[in-house]
N, C-alpha and C positions, 0 to 999 in steps of 0.2 A: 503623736504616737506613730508616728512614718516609720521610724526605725526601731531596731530590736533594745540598743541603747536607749531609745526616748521612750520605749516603753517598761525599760529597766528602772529609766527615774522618776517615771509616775508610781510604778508599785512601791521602790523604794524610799523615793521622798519623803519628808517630813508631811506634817501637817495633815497625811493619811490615817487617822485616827482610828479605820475600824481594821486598815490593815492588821493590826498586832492581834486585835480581840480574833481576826477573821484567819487568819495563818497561824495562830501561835499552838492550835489545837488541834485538834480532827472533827471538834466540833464547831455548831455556829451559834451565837448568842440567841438569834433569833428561832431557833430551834425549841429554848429551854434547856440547854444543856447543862448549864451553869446554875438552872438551879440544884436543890436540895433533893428533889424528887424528880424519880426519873421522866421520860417523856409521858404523854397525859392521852390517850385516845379521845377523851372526849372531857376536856376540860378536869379533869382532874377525878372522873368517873370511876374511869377507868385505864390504868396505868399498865404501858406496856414494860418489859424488861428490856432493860438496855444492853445488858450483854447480848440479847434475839438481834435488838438492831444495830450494835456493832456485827455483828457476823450475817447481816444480812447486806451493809454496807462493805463490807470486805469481799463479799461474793458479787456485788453488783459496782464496779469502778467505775468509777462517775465516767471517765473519760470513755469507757466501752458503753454505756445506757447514751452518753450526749450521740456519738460516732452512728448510736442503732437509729437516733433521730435526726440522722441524716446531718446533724453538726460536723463539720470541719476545722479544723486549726487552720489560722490563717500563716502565722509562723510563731519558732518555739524561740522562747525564753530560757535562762538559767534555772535551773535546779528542776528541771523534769515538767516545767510550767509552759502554758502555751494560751497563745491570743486566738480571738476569731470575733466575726458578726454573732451578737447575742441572740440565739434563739426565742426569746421573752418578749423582745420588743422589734421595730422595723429600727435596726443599725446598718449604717451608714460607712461606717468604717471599724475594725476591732477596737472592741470595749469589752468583748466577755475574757475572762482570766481564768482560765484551768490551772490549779495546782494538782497534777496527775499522783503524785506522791501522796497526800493528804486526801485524795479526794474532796476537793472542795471548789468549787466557783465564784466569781464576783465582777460583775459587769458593772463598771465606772459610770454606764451611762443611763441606768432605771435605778442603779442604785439598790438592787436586789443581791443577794449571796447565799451559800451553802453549801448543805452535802446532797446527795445524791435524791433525799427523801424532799429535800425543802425543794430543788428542782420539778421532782415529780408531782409535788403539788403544784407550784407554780406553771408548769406549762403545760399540764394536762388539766387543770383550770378543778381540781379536788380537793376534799379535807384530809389531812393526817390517815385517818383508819383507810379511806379508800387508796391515798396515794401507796399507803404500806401493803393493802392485798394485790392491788397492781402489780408493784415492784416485786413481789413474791409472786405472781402470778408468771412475770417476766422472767423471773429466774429460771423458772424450773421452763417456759415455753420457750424463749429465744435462741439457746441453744438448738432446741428439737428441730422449731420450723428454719432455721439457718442449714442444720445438716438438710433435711428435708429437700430446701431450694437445691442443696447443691445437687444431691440426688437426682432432681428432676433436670436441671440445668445441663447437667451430664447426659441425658437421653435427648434429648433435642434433637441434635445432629446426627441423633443415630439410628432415627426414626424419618423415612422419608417422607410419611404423611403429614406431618409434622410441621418439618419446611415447606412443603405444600398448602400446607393449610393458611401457613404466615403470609406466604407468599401472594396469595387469595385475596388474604387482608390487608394487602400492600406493604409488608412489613417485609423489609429487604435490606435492610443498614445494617453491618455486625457490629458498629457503632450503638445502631440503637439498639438491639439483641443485648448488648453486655450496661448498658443505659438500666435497661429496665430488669433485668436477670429474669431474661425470659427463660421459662422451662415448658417439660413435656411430661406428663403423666403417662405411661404406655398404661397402669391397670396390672389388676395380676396382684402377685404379692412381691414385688421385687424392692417396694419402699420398704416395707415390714421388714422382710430379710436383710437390708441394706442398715436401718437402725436397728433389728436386734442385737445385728452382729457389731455394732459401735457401741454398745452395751443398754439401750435403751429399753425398760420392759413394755411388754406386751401391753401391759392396765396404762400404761402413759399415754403412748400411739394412739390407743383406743380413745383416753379422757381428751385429749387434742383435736380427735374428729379425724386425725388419717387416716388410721384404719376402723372396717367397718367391724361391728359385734361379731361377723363369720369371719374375721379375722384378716379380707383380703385389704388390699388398695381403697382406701375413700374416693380418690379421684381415677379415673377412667378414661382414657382418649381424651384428655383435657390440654389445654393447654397453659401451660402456672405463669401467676404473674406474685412473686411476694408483697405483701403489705404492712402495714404497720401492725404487727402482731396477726396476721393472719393472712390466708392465700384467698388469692383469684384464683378457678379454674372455669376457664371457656370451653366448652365440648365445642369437638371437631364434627360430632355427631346430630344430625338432624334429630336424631331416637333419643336425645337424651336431653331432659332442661339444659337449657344454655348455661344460664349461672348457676356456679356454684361459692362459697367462703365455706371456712371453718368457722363454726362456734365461738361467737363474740362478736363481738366489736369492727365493723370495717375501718377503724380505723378516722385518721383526720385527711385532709386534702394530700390527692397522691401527688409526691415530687414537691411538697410546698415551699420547700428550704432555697429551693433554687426557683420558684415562681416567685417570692415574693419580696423577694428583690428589686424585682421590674415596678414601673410604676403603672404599666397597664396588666392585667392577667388575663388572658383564655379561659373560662372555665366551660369544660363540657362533660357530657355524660359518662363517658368508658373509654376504659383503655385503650381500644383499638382507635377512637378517636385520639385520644394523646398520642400516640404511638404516630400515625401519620404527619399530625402537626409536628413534632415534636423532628421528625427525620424532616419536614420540608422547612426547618430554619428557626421555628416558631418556639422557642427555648420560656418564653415566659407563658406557658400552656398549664395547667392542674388539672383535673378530675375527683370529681365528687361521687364516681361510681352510683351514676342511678341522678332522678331529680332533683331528693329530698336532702336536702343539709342536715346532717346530724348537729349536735349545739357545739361539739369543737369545730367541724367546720366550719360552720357561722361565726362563732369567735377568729378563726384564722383571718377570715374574710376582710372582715373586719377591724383586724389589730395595727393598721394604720392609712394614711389616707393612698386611693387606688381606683382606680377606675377600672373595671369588672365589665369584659367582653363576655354576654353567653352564647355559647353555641351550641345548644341543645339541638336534640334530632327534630326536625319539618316530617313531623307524623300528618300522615292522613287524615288523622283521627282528632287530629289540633293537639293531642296531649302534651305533647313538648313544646311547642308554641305558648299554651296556656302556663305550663311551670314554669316558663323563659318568662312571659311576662308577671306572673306573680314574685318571682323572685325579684327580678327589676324592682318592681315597687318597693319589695322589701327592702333592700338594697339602698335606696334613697332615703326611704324614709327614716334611715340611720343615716344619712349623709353620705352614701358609698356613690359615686357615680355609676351607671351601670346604663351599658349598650347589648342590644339582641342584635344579633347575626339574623339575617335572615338566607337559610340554605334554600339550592330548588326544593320543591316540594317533594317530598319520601324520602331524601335525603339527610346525614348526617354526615359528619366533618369526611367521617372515614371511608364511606362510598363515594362522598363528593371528589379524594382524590382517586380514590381506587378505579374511578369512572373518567379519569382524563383530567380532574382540577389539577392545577400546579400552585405555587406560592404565590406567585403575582396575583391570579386571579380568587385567591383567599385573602389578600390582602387588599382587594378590594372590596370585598363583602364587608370587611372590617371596617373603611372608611367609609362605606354605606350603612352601618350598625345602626340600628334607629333607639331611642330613647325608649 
């Protein structure tokens, strides 16, 4: 499949047996679509309407939900179809197959397919009923926190404390600024007014967590990092907790589409740490925001073989020392290869460079990474 033709005569070859059942519809066999009765929430318990999930499939195109999971086309095919590395499994070369048209996928190489809902359970690791509150959940959030980013992304530069503050942090690449769509929270009501007037109501904002019940700005002298359905804000402010998300879920490993690629990964605590790695050259970097792996990131970790650098913070305290080595173990004892970084002490990736490290001498810590 090197070329757009060679990948023309695998989907349309003979001897491709599920192609017909898998393109000939909008549905997928392995869905249940075909049968009698429509989709089943829980085994035939309880039956949802299919006309709900065609029009929730129409509202959610596969091609814009893969795009939000950080999927790429590697290049397009005839009739509105396009290849890429499968997000489901560690691929090598494109196997996953977008029919943009049909909404539907199928990767040659796990041998999995569908529409948008058989996706969201497969790679959000779910059953039917959850994958479907998700993808509704998604509908009505993704658009909000997308306006939202841009909002904030737009104040950034127009705030000098702002760039001050990044700057502090070592964060100085407009490369990595538009890498990670970084923004600025100034506070106030300026997001409210900004999505009222894109038509957004008031009870949304509010159910999302950006604005507060007195109706202003959630985030405040923050600085925003988007996430997978939900925001980072860092306050600029000593006065105020450091962290902040929205209501839910943080999310799976940040950036993990283009870390897991690599046969070795980075994993460290925060942003600021990815952020510095990530501008001194260090492209196979992730974070798991904080120590604890949530069970999707654990599965990520995990979904093929890799060797796992951790560079947790050298607290005083040992604390990150001790979750650096707990996880290690964990790590092995599924078979993950895993090395601890060891930083100067009080140190973390992101003061290490902000304090004079360069890449050479981070890439030495990494040949020194102890078991």
């Amino acid at each position: 499949m090197g070329t757009t033709a060679t990948a023309e005569r695998v989907v349309l070859g003979e001897g491709r047996s599920s192609r017909r059942a898998l393109f000939a519809d909008t549905h997928h066999p392995c869905l249940g679509s075909e049968c009698a009765v429509p989709y089943s929430a829980d085994r035939g318990k309880q039956s949802v309407n299919r006309q709900a999930l065609d029009e929730l499939k129409q509202q959610i195109p596969l091609l814009d939900y893969l795009q939000a999971q950080d999927w790429q086309p590697v290049r397009p095919l005839s009739g509105g179809r396009w290849m890429g590395l499968c997000p489901l499994h560690a691929d090598r070369k494109p196997s996953f197959l977008v029919d943009s048209g049909k909404s539907l996928f199928y990767c040659y190489g796990c041998g999995r397919g569908g529409d948008v809902i058989r996706f969201a359970e497969i790679f959000h690791d779910l059953k039917f009923p959850q994958a479907l509150a998700l993808l509704r959940q998604w509908r009505g959030l993704a658009p909000l926190l997308q306006q939202a980013t841009d909002f904030y992304r737009l104040q950034l530069y127009r705030r000098t404390e702002a760039v001050a503050y990044l700057h502090q942090r070592g964060v100085r690449s407009p490369e990595l600024i538009e890498h990670m769509r970084i923004g600025y929270a100034p506070g106030g009501a300026g997001l409210r007014a900004w999505l009222m007037q894109l038509g957004y109501p008031l009870s949304a904002l509010r159910q999302a967590g950006l604005v507060t019940s007195f109706g202003y700005d959630a985030y405040v002298h923050r600085i925003v990092f988007p996430l997978e359905g939900n925001l980072y804000g860092r306050s600029i402010s000593s006065a105020a907790p450091p962290h902040r998300f929205l209501p839910g879920s943080k999310g799976g490993l940040y950036a993990w589409e283009q870390a897991r690629r690599y046969p070795e990964v980075i994993l460290v605590e925060g942003l600021f740490d990815y952020a510095v790695l990530w501008q001194a050259g260090f492209h196979n970097v992730t974070c798991a925001l904080g120590t604890h792996l949530n069970v999707r990131q654990w599965q990520q970790l995990c979904d093929s073989p890799r060797t796992v650098y951790l560079s947790f913070d050298a607290d005083a305290n040992g604390s990150g020392p001790q979750a650096s080595q707990q996880l290690a173990h964990r790590l092995e004892a599924h078979g993950i290869p895993a090395r601890r970084i060891v930083l100067p002490l009080g140190h973390d990736p992101n003061s290490f460079f902000v304090q004079g490290g360069d890449a050479r001498q981070f890439q030495a810590l990494l040949e020194a990474a102890q078991p």
